[in-house]
N, C-alpha and C positions, 0 to 999 in steps of 0.2 A: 504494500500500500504506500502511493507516493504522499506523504502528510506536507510535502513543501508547497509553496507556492508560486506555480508554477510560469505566469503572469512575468514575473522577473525574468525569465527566459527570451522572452522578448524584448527584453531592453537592449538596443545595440550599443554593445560593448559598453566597455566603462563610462561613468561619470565623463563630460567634459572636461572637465577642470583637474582632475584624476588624470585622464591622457594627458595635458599640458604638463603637467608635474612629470610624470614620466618619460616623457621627450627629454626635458630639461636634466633630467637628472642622468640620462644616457650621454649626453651630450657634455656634463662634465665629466662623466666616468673616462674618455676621453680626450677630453682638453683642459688638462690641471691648471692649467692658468686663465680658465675663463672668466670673464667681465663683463655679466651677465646682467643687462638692465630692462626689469622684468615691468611693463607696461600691458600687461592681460589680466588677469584675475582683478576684478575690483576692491582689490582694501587700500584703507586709505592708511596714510603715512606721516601725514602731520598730528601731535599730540594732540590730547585731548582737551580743553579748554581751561584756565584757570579755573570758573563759576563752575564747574561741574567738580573736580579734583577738590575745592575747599567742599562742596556738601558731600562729596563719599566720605573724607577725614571727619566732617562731623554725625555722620552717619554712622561710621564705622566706634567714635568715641562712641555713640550712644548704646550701642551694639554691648557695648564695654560697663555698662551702668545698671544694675537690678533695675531700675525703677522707668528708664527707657530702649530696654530691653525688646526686642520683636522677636519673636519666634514663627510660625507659619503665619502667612499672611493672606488675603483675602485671592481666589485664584484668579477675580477679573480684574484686580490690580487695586492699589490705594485710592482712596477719594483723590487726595492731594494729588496723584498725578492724571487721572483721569480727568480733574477738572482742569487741569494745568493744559494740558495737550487741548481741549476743550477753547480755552483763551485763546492760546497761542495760533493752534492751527484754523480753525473756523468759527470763530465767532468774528476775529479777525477778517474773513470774508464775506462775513454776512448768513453764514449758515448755523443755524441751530441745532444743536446734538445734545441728545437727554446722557448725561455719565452713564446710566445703565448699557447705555449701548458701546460703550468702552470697552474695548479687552484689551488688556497690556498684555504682552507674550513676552518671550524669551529670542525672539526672531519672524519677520516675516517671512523668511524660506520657509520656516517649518508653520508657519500660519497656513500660508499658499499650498502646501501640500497636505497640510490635515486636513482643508475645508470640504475637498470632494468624499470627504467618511460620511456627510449629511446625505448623500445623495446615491440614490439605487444604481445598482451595477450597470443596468440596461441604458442609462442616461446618457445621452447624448453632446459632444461638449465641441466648439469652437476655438481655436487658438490662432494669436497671429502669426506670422511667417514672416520674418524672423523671430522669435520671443524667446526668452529666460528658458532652459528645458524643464526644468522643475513642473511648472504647467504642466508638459508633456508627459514626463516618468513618471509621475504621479498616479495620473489616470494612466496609463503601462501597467503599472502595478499594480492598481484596480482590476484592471481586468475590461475597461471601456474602450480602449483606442484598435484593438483588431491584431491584425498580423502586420508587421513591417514590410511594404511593397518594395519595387524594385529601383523606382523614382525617388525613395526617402520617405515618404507619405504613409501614415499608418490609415490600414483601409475603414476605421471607425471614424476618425478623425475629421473635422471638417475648416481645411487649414485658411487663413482671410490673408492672403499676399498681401505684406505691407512692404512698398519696393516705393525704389523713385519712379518708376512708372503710371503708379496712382499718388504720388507724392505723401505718401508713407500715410497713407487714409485710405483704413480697408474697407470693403465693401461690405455689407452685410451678409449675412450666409444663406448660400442659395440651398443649404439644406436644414430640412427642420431640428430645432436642436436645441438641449434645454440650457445649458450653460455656457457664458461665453465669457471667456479670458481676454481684457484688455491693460496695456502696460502702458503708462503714457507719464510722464517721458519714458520713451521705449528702450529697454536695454536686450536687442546694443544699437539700436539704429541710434540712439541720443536724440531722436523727432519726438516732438511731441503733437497728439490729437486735436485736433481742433473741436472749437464748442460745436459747430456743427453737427460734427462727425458723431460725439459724444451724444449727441441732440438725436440724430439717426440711432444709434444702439439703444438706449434708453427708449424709445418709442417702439421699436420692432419688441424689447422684450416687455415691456408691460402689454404689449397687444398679443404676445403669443405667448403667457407666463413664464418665458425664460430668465435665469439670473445671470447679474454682470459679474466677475469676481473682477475689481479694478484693483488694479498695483501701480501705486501711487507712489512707492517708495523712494521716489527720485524727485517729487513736486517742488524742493526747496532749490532745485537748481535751476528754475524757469524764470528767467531772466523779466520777461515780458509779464504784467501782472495784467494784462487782460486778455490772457492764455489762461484757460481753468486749469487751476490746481489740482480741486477735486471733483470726483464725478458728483457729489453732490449739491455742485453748484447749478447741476443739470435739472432742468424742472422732470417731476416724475420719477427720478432717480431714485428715492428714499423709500419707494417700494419694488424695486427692482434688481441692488445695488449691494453688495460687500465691497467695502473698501479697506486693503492693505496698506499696513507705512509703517518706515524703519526708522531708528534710531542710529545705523548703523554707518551710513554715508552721510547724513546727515548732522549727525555730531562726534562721527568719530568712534562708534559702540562696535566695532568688527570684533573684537576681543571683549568687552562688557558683556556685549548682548542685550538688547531691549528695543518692542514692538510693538503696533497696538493694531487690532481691526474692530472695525466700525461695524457693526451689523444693527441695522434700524428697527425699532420697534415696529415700524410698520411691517418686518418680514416676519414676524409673527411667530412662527414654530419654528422655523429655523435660528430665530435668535434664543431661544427657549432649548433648541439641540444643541446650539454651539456651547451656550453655557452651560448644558450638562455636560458635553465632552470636554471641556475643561477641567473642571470638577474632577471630571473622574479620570483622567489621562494627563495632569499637569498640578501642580502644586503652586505655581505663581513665580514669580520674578524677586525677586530678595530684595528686600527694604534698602539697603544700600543702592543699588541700583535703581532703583525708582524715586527717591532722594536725589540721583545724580540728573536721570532723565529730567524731574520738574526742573531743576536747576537751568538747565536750558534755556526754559523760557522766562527769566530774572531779566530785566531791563538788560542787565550786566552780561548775561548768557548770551541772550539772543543775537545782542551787538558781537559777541567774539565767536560766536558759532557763524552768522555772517560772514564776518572775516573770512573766518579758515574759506568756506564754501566759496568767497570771492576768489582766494588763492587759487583755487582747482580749477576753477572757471578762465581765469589766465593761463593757468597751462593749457587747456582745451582749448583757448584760443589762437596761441603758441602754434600748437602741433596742427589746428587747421590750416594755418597760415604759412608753416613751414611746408606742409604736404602742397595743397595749394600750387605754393611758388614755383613747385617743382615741377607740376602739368598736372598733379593728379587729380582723382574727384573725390572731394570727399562729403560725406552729410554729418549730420549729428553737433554736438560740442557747441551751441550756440543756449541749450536750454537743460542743458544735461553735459554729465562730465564724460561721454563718450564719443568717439569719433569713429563712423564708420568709412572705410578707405574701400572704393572702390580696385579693385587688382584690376592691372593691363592684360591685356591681350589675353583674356579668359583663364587665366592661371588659376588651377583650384587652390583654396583658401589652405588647406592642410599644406600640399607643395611649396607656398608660400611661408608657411611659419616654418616649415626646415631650413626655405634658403634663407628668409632674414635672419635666422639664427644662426646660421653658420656663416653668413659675410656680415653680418652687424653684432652679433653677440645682441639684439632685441630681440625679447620676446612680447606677443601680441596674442588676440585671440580669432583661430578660425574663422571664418563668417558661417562655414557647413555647420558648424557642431549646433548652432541656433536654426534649426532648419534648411530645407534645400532650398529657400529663396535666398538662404546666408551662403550659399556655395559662389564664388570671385568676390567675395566682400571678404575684410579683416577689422575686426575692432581694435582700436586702441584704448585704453582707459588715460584720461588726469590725473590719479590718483597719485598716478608717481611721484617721488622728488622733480621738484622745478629743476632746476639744476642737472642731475641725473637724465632728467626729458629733454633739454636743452645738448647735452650728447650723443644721446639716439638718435635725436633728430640728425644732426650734421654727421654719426654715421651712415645712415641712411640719405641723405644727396649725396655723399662722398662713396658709396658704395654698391648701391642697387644701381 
């Protein structure tokens, strides 16, 4: 009797980001003296802000004191930060959100992948093309998406091409289907949706009861504030609508860890399932860390969490403008800290990150590993050292 699950068997081959580490690390087994300036994987690299560091220390004091002492904590996260996130993020745009509908997590990777546990196997789901694969492996391992065709497309799957062709605004799904994954600012295109666009999904799924699961995680990078931030600026949205967002690019938490999703009262049993899966699959976010996150948004935070995120945004500007110079095309990096680099002469994306790595010592990420509409595209992240990125760049006109 085979008691595994078998669904995994379908995932092709390892993790993304797993294959990247593993190249890289063949690749010094190899060349003992490599100088290796990694500009793929998104964590960011500048510390983490004063206003955040002085509330862990007193956090951490209090931790230290019988009398303010914390022990478990509540699993949808503290008043104090849920209404703090509340201020900061939307009330700030004019949107109303009751605390209850709060949930601090420990990550929106693992938000985004628990959410489809709400939902029967038989369901039906949307993704865009290119997007995050998590979406995708998710429901893989569910058991929703089919068998792996021969084009990259899983035959369950109903994927929304978001290319420069349609300028990175997908179309709505021409198959029936209950769930649809949108990322906006999109990683890795670094585009973000327009309210229109937003305007279109929100109305096809309240008329046809499908859900949005929006990933927002990127919203503090959009330049432009009459660019929607979140989908719930959208009319109609707030019965249609989960929305994810991190703490992680954001302020720096890659290593902390700390998230929150929005599920609206109006979604009724689902926000009543999310919070029993909570409950019973998660213990909550540790009082120190949720002390660090409100700190955030302190007159004080905000302005220096600003900062950093201006930083990143210079280098994305940098590496557009160096690529650019050079003839190439690129998109993204204007509302988001990613830069999608079109490849020349149909070079697949994988071919590509061998030979930048072995004539420039950079590494980058696939455009395939996000989809087959990501096959001659390469992502770059900002996250890198400024400095560091300012090297790559001049090996890369000096060397490609």
């Amino acid at each position: 009797m085979n008691i595994l699950n078998t669904n995994y068997d379908l995932l092709p081959g390892s993790y993304l980001f797993s294959t990247i580490a593993k190249k890289i690390k063949e690749y010094q087994g190899t060349h003992e003296n490599a100088d290796i300036i990694r500009l793929g994987i998104g964590d960011v690299t500048s510390p983490i802000i004063p206003a955040v560091i002085e509330a862990m220390h007193k956090a951490v004091n209090e931790m230290g004191v019988k009398w303010t002492f914390r022990g478990y904590g509540p699993e949808q996260g503290y008043d104090f930060l849920r209404e703090a996130i509340i201020r900061g993020e939307y009330t700030s745009r004019g949107i109303d959100i009751d605390p209850d509908d709060v949930f601090v997590s420990d990550g929106s990777k693992c938000d985004v992948a628990n959410i489809q546990e709400l939902f029967s196997a038989d369901a039906k789901i949307a993704i865009p093309d290119p997007v995050y694969p998590v979406y995708l492996d998710s429901n893989v391992m569910a058991g929703r998406a089919g068998t792996l065709q021969a084009d990259g497309h899983f035959s369950e799957v109903t994927y929304l091409a978001s290319t420069a062709e349609n300028n990175f605004q997908p179309d709505l799904p021409k198959n029936p289907v209950q769930l649809i994954y949108l990322c906006s600012p999109n990683n890795p295109t670094g585009t973000v949706l327009s309210r229109e666009t937003l305007q279109k999904f929100v109305d096809y799924a309240n008329e046809t009861g499908a859900i949005i699961l929006f990933d927002g995680a990127y919203n503090c990078y959009i330049r432009d504030e009459n660019l929607p931030h979140s989908i719930y600026e959208i009319p109609g949205a707030r019965t249609c609508a989960i929305e994810f967002r991190s703490f992680s690019k954001t302020a720096g938490f890659t290593g902390v860890r700390c998230a929150y999703t929005i599920v609206p009262h109006e979604l009724g049993k689902l926000r009543s399932m999310w919070n029993r899966r909570q409950c019973t699959k998660f213990n909550g976010v540790s009082y120190v860390t949720q002390r660090a996150a409100e700190a955030i948004y302190t007159p004080e935070g905000w302005e220096q969490t600003k900062a950093v995120i201006s930083g990143y945004m210079e280098t994305a500007t940098m590496i557009r403008k160096e690529l650019s110079s050079c003839g190439y095309t690129v998109f993204g990096g204007e509302h988001a800290p990613y830069i999608w680099w079109k490849l020349p002469d149909g070079e697949k994306s994988f071919d590509f990150f061998d030979r930048l790595l072995a004539t420039c010592e950079v590494v980058g990420t696939p455009g395939s590993g996000f989809g087959p509409c990501g096959e001659g595209y390469f992502r770059l992240t900002a996250f890198g050292d400024h400095e560091q990125t300012k090297v790559a760049l001049q090996r890369i006109k000096e060397r490609l």
